[in-house]
N, C-alpha and C positions, 0 to 999 in steps of 0.2 A: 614502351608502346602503349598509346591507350586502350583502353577497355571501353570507349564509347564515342557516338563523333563530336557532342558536343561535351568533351569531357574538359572539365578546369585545369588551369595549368597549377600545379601544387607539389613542392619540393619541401625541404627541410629548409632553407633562406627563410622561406616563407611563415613556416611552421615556428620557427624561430622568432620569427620579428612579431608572427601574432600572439605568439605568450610573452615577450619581451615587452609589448605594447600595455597588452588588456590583462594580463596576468604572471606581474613580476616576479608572484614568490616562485616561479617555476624558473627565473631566469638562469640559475645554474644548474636548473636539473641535466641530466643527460638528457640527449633525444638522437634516435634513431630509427628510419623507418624500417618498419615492416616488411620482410619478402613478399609474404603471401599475404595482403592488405586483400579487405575483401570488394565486390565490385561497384558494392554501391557507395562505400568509402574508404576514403587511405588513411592507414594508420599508423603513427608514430607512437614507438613507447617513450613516455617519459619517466627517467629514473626507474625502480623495479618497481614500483605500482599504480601505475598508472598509464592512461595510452590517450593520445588524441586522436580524435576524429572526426576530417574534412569532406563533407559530400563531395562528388567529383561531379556531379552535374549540377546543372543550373537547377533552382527550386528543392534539391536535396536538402535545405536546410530548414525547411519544414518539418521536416522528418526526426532532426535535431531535436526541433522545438518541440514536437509531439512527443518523443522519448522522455524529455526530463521532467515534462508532465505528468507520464504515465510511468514510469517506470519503478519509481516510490511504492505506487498503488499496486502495479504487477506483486514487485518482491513483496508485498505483506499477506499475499495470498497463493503465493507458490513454496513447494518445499523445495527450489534450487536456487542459487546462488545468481540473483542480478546485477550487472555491474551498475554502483552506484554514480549517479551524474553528478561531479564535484563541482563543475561551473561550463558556463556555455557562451563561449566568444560569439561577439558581434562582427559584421564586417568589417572589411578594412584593408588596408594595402591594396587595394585593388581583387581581394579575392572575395564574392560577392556574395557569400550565404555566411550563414548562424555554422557554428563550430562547436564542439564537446570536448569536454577531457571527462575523462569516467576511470573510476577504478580498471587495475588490471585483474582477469582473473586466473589465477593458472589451473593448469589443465594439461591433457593433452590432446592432439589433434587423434580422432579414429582412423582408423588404420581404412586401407580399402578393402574392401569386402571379402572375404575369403570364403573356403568351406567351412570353416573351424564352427561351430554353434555351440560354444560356450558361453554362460552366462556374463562373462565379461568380456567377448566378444561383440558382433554386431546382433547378433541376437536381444543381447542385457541394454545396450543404448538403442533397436526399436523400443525396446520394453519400455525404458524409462523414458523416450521421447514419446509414448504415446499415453504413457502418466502425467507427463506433463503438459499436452494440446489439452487430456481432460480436464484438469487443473485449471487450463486456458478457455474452456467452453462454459468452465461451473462457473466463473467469477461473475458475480451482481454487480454490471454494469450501470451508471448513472449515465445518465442522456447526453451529456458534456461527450461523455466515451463513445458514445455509439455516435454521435455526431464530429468529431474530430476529423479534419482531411486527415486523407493520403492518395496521395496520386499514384499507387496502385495496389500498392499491399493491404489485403484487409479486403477487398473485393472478392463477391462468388466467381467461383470459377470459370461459371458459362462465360462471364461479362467480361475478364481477362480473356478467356480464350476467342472470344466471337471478336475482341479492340485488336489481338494481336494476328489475325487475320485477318482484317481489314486493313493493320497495316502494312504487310506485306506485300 
């Protein structure tokens, strides 16, 4: 079921023909999608390190293009682990945005919320996620950065919240 109305149609056919096309040395890798793909794109792992990722909306591949841009730049000034942008397909077959393959990284998913307030509970990942937005607010920007689109992320809050009230 989709997750949006004007959401791309994109399967593993798909997924297949565009690394088959644009990036052959992956033609015998495995590939399988992801359960829990996230909403703003779907993701397929390829082989164990590696995953693709196809916006699912129209203009999502901006977004793409902003990441492998920035992403380099993030990881050289953050202490956690970025997944590296290994190549970024063009369009094609009929599926109309820019595409990623990025390193995988493992992990695991946090648990939901509980009582527990142990340090390696939810407690220790607020901790380290708000080490890491500082991390994200220290970084010396160049103008290029602070001028890059995105069609929403990266906007103050008032202005997200005043456009998604207005769209409603």
């Amino acid at each position: 079921m989709p997750l949006h109305a004007d959401e791309l149609t994109i399967d593993a056919a798909l997924v297949r023909g565009l690394l088959d096309r644009q990036l052959p040395a992956y033609a015998d890798a495995e590939l399988r999608p992801l359960e829990q793909s996230g909403s703003s794109n779907a993701l397929f792992r390829l082989g164990d390190d590696r995953v693709v990722r196809l916006p699912r909306q129209p203009g999502g591949g901006a977004s793409i293009l902003k990441e492998a841009t920035w992403a380099p730049f993030v990881a050289q000034r953050v202490g956690v682990a970025v997944p590296e942008v290994v190549a970024v397909g063009e369009p094609d077959l009929g599926y109309p945005e820019h595409w990623s393959v990025t390193m995988w990284l493992e992990g695991t998913r946090p648990t939901v919320p509980g009582r527990e307030r142990s340090p390696h509970g939810t407690i220790g990942l607020a901790h380290d996620l708000a080490h890491f937005l500082g991390e994200l607010r220290a970084m010396d920007l160049p103008d290029a950065g602070r001028q890059a689109p995105s069609w929403y992320r990266g906007e103050p809050l008032h202005r997200l919240s005043h456009r998604r009230a207005t769209e409603a």
